[in-house]
C-alpha positions in Angstrom: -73.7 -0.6 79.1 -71.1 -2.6 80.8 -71.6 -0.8 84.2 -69.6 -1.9 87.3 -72.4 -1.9 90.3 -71.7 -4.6 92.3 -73.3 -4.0 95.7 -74.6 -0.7 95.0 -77.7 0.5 96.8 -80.1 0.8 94.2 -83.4 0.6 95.9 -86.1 2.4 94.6 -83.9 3.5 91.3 -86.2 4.0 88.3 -84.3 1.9 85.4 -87.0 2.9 83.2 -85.6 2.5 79.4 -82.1 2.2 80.8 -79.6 0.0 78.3 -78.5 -2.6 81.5 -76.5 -4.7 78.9 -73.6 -6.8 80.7 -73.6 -4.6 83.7 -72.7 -6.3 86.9 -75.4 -5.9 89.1 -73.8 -9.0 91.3 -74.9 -8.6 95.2 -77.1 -5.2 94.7 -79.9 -4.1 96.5 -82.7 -3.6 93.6 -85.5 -4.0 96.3 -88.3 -1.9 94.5 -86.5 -0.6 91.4 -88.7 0.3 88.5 -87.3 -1.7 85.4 -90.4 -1.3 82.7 -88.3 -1.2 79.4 -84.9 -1.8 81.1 -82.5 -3.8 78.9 -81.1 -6.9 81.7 -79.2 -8.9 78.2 -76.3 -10.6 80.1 -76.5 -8.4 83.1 -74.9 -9.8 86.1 -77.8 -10.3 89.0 -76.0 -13.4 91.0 -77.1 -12.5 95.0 -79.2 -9.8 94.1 -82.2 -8.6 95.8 -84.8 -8.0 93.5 -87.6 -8.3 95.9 -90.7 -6.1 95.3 -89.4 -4.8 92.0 -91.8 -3.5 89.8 -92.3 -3.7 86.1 -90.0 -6.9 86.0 -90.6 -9.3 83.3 -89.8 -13.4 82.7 -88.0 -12.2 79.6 -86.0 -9.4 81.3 -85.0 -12.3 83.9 -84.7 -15.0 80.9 -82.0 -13.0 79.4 -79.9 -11.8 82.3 -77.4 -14.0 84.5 -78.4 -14.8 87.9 -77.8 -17.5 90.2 -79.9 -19.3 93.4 -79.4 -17.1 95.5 -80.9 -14.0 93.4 -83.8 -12.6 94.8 -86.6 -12.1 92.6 -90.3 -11.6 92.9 -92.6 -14.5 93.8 -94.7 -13.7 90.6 -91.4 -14.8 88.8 -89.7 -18.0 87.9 -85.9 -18.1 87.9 -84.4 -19.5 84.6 -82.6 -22.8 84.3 -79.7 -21.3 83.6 -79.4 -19.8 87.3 -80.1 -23.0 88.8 -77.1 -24.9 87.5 
């Protein structure tokens, strides 16, 4: 919860179950992270690379923070609330 990973390498990192809530994930490379289960509430993603990630949901992205430049799977639509 809470964790401080702006522009960590991350790609490939299982996140399986992981509690995500409010961590700053701002600028990370998620490139093919598992997420199934992960928690993304008010997670930070603003210029994150989220490209190929698997097991990513609308709702996951819904609830985090994000921005235009975020990097998400095509499969995915990035929320209003990034886009303003």
């Amino acid at each position: 919860l809470g964790a401080n990973l702006k522009g960590a390498d991350l790609q490939g990192v299982s996140f399986r179950g992981t509690l995500m809530i409010a961590a700053n994930l701002s600028h990370a490379d998620l490139r093919k992270a598992d997420f199934i289960g992960a928690d993304l509430r008010d997670a930070d993603l603003s210029n994150a690379n989220l490209t190929g990630a698997i097991f990513l949901t609308q709702s996951q992205i819904n609830s985090a923070k994000g921005n235009i430049h975020t990097k998400i799977p095509n499969f995915l639509k990035k929320p209003d609330h990034w886009l303003k």
